[in-house]
GUKENU-952357 format. One line per field, with one value per residue (C-alpha): residue in one letter; z, y, x; residue number from 1. Coordinates in steps of 0.001 Angstrom, whole numbers. Example, Ala and Ser with C-alpha at 12.3 -4.5 7.8 and 13.67 -1.06 7.14 Angstrom:
aa <- [A;S]
w <- [7800;7140]
v <- [-4500;-1060]
u <- [12300;13670]
i <- [1;2]
END
This chain:
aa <- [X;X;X;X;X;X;X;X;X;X;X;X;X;X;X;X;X;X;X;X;X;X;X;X;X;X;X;X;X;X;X;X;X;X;X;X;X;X;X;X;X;X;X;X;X;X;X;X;X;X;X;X;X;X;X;X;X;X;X;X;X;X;X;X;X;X;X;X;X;X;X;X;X;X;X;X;X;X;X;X;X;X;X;X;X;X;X;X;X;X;X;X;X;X;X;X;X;X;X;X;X;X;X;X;X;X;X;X;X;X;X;X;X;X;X;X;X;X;X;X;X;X;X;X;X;X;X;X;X;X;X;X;X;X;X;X;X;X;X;X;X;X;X;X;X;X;X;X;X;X;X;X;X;X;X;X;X;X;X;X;X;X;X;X;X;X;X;X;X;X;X;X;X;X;X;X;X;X;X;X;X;X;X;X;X;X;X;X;X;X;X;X;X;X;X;X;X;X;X;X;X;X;X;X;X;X;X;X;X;X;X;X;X;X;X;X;X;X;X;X;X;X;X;X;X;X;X;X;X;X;X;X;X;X;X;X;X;X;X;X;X;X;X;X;X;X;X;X;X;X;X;X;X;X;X;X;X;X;X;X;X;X;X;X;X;X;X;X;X;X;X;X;X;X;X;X;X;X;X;X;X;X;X;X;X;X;X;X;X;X;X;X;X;X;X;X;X;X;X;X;X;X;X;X;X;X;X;X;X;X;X;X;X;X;X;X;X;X;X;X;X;X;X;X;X;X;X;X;X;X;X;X;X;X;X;X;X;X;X;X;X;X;X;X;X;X;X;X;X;X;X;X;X;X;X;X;X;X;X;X;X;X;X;X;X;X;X;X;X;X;X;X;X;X]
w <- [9147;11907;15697;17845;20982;24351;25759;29478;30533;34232;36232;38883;41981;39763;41970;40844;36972;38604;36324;34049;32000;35511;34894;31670;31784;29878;26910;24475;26216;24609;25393;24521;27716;28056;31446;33178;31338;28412;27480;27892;27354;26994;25723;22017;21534;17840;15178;11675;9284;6491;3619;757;-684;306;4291;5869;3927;5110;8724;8532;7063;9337;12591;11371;10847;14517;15845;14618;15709;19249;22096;24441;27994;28988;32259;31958;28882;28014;24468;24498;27009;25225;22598;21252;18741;19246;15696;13526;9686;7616;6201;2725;66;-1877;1015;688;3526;6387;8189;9387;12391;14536;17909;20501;23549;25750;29148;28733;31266;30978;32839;31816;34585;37858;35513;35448;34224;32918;29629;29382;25731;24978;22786;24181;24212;26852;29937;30638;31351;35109;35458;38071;38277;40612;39839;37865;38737;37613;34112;33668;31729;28762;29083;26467;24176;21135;18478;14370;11398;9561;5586;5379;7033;7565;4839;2691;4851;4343;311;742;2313;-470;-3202;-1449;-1446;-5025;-6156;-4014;-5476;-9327;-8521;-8707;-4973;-2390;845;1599;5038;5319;7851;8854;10766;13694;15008;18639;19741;23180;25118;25917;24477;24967;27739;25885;29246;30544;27743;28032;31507;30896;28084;29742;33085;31065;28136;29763;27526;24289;23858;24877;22693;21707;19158;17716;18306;17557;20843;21264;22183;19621;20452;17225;17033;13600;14325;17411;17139;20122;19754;16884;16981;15232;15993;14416;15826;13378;14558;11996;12599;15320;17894;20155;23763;26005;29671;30167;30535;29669;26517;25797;25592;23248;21098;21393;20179;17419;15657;16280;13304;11362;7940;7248;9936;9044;5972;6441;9055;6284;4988;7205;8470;4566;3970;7113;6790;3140;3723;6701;4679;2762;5558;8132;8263;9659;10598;12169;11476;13145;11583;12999;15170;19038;20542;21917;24891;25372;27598;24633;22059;20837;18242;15945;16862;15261;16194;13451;14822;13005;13213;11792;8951;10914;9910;9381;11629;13226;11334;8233;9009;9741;6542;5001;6474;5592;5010;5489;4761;8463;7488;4076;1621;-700;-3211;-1000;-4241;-5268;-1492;-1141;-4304;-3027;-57;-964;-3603;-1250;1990;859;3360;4473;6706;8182;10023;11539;10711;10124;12064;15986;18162;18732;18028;20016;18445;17993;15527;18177;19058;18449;16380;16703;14125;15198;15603;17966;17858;17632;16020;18430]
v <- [-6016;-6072;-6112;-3177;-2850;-1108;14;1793;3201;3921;5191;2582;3433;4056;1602;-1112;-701;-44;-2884;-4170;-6354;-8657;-7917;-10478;-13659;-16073;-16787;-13922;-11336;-7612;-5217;-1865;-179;1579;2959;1311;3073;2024;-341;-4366;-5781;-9276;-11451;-10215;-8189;-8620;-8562;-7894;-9956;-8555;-9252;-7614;-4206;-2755;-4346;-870;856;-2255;-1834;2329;1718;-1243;770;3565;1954;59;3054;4996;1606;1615;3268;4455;5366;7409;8986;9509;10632;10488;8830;4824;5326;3808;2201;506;-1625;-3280;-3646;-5657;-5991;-7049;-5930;-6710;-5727;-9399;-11929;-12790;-15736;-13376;-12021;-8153;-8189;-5537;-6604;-4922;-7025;-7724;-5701;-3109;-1334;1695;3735;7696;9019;9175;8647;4952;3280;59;-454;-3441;-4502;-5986;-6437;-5099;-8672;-9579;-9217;-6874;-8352;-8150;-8134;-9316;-6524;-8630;-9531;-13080;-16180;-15934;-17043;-20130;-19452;-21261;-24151;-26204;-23698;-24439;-21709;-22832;-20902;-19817;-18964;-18021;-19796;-17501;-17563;-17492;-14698;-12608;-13258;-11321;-8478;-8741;-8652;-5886;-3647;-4089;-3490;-112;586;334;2970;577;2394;4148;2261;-1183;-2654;-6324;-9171;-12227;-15040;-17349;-20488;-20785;-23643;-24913;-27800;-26834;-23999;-20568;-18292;-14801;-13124;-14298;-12662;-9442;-8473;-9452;-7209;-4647;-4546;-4810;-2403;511;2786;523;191;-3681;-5080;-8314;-8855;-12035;-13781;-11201;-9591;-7508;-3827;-1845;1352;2977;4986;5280;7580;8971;10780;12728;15384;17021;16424;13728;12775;9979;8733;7912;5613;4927;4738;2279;1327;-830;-359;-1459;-725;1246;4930;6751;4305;4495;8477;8418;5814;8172;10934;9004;7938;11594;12702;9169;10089;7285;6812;10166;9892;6858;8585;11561;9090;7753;11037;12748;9269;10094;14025;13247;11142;13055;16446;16029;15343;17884;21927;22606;20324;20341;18477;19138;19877;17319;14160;13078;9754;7678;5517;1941;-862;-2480;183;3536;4968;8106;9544;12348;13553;14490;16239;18072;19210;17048;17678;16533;13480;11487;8563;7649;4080;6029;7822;4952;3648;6399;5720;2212;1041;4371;4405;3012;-750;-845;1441;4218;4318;2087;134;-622;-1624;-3741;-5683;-6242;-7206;-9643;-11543;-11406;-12363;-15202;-14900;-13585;-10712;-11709;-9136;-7982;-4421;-3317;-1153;-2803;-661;881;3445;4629;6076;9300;7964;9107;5853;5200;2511;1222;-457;-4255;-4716;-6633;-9190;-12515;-14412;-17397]
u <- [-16415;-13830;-16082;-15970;-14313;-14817;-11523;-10918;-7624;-7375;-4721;-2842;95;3225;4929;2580;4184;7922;8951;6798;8702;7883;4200;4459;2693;4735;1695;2240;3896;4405;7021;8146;9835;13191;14539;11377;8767;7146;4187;3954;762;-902;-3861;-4865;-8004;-7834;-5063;-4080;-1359;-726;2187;3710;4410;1026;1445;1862;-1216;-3018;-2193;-2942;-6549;-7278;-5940;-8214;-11315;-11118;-10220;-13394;-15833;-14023;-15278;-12995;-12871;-9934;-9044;-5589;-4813;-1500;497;-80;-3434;-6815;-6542;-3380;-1331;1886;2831;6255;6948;8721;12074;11688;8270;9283;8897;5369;6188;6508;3463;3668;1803;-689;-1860;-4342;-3451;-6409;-4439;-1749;179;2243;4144;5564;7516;5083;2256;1368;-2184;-3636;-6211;-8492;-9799;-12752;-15930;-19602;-20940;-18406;-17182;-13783;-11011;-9852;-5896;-3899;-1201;1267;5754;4983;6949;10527;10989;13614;17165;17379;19635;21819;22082;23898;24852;25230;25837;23031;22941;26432;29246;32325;34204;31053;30060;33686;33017;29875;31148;34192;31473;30099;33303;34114;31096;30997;34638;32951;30509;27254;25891;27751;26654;25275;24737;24234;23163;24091;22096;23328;20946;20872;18993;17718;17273;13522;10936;12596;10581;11112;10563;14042;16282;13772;13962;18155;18267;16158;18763;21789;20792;18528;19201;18025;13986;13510;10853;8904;6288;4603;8250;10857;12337;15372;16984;17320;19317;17629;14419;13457;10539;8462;5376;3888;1186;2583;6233;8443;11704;13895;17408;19683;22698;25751;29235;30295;33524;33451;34214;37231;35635;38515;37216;40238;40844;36936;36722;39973;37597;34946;37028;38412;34770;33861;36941;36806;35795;34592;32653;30863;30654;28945;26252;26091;24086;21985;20917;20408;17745;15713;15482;14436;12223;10580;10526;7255;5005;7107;6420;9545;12726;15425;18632;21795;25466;27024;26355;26850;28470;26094;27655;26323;27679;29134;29885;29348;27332;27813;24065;21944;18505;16384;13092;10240;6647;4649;1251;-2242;-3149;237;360;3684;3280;2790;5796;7598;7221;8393;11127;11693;14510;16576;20266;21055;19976;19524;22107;22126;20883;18417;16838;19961;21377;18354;18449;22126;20965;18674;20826;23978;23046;21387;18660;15359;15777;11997;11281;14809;16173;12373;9954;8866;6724;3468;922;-2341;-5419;-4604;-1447;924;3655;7081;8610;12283;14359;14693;18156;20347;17447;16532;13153;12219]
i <- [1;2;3;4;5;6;7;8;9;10;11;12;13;14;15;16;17;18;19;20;21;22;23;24;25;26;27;28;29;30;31;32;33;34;35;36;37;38;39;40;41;42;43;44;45;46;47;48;49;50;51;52;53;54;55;56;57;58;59;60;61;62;63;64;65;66;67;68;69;70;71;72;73;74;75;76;77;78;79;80;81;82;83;84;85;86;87;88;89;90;91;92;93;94;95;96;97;98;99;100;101;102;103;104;105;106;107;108;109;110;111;112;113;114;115;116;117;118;119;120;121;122;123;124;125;126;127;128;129;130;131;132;133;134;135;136;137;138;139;140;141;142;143;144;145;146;147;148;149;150;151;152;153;154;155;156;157;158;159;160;161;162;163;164;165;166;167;168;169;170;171;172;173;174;175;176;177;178;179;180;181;182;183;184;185;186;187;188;189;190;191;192;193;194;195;196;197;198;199;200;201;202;203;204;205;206;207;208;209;210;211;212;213;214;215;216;217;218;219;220;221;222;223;224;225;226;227;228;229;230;231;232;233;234;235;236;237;238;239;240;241;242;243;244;245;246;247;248;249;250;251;252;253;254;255;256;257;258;259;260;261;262;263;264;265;266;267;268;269;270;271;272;273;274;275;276;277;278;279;280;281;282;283;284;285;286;287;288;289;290;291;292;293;294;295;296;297;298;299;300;301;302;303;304;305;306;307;308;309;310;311;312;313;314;315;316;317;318;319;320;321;322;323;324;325;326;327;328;329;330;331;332;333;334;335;336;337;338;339;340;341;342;343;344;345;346;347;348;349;350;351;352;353;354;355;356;357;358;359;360;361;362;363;364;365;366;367;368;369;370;371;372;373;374]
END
């Protein structure tokens, strides 16, 4: 049986957490913070790995059970105070070589507009951690870096995606999205904190994240759950931008009327309000979607939000969700089968859920895209 713990959220100067991605010590650093709120968190409490088809069920029951031996002292009380898991897992149900992962960091800090606080993890045989809630030194850029193909060269890779057309042309599925890997490599040992706190300046609008190795900003929510309510983002359809703001909003107009384009989001959207429906009262899914603006491109958008049963966690919503249309295909056993034998690759734990939940089940979890496994 798993140990107890004895958690205590208090609330600290919201100054103190103004960015917290420079909080991070360099040894296992967590992150989950857009627009300068969010979580990070360090140290590990105690953790779960898990693998397989049965790796989310795993997680819920073992979140569940901790949850019910913690004790927890809360004076702020907001989503992602007391107790929580930073959690990544893996794409695929086959790959029994990658680990999905739960951690309860030993210190977390969050921030929520004004609202800012700090949790401390620990067991009731010993002592609390005591932070020290000061900017870190600077992390180092990563130097000699050298990029190589992965898997698929680029003409193996352009055969793929041929494969993939024809075989949508004969009828066998009507969408497939697939991956490719690059190999970057470094003169020394990558310090994750440097691309984070780069990708969280240049990218505020994404949710900058790192888990057990994978870090990234993924512009897609795949599902938020806060007292009661769910939403889900769904991003398909993409252009990229010029930096010309005239040429950019003629862009914008034009993946707003591409059929394709929408068709293609039809998609997307139609797998993540099915899968939502059975464990929503009500929903709501709009007509038609928005253009989301990044630095580098824009997205075809569409909120999907609902009211949630009691008792479904936002991980158990999340995979639900996995893999909806967005990263995997429809029909999505069929896209992922394609996937798997195409690509010629494992996916790890790119293009699957990356977040966090608190005791209560309330968290959010992001799609890992625009990533990279160190």
């Amino acid at each position: 049986m798993q140990s107890a713990l004895v958690v205590r959220s208090v609330a600290i100067p919201a100054e103190v957490a103004a960015d917290l991605i420079a909080l991070l010590p360099a040894e296992a650093p967590l992150s989950w913070v857009r627009r300068g709120e969010g979580l990070v968190g360090w140290g590990v409490a105690v953790s779960l790995r898990t693998t397989g088809p049965t790796r989310f069920a795993d997680a819920a029951k073992w979140w569940a059970e901790l949850a019910t031996r913690s004790t927890v002292t809360d004076d702020v009380g907001e989503p992602g105070t007391g107790l929580v898991s930073f959690g990544s897992f893996a794409f695929s149900d086959d790959d029994a070589s990658v680990d999905s992962v739960l951690i309860v960091p030993s210190v977390v800090v969050g921030r929520r507009g004004d609202v800012a606080w700090v949790t401390t993890v620990g067991t009731p045989d010993a002592e609390m951690p005591s932070p020290r809630l000061a900017r870190t030194t600077p992390p180092a850029r990563p130097t000699g870096v050298t990029f190589a193909d992965g898997a698929l060269d680029g003409e193996q890779w352009m055969s793929a995606v041929a494969e993939a057309v024809s075989r949508i042309e004969a009828g066998a599925l009507e969408k497939v999205v697939l991956a490719r890997d690059l190999i970057a490599t470094a003169e020394q040992p990558v310090d994750v904190r440097w691309p984070l706190s780069q990708l969280a300046s240049s990218y505020p609008m994404c949710w900058t994240f790192h888990v057990d190795g994978i870090f990234g900003a993924t512009p897609e929510l795949l599902v938020r759950r806060e007292r009661g309510l769910v939403t889900s983002r769904v991003l398909a359809g993409t252009i990229r931008r010029t930096g010309d703001e005239t040429r950019d909003a003629e862009l914008a107009g034009a993946l707003s009327r591409s059929s394709k384009d929408l068709e293609e989001h039809e998609y997307a959207v139609r797998s993540v309000a099915d899968a939502l429906e059975p464990h929503c009262s009500s929903m709501n899914v709009p007509e038609a979607p928005f253009v989301l603006h990044l630095p580098n491109v824009m997205h075809l958008a569409t909120d999907v939000t609902g009211v949630v049963h009691d008792g479904i966690t936002s991980l158990e919503l999340a995979a639900a969700l996995h893999p909806s249309a967005a990263v995997g295909g429809t029909p999505r056993d069929r896209a992922v089968a394609m996937i798997a034998e195409l690509e010629r690759m494992s996916r790890d734990r790119y293009a699957a859920p990356v977040g966090w939940m608190d005791a209560a089940g309330d968290g959010e979890w992001g799609i890992a895209l625009r990533s990279a496994l160190v």
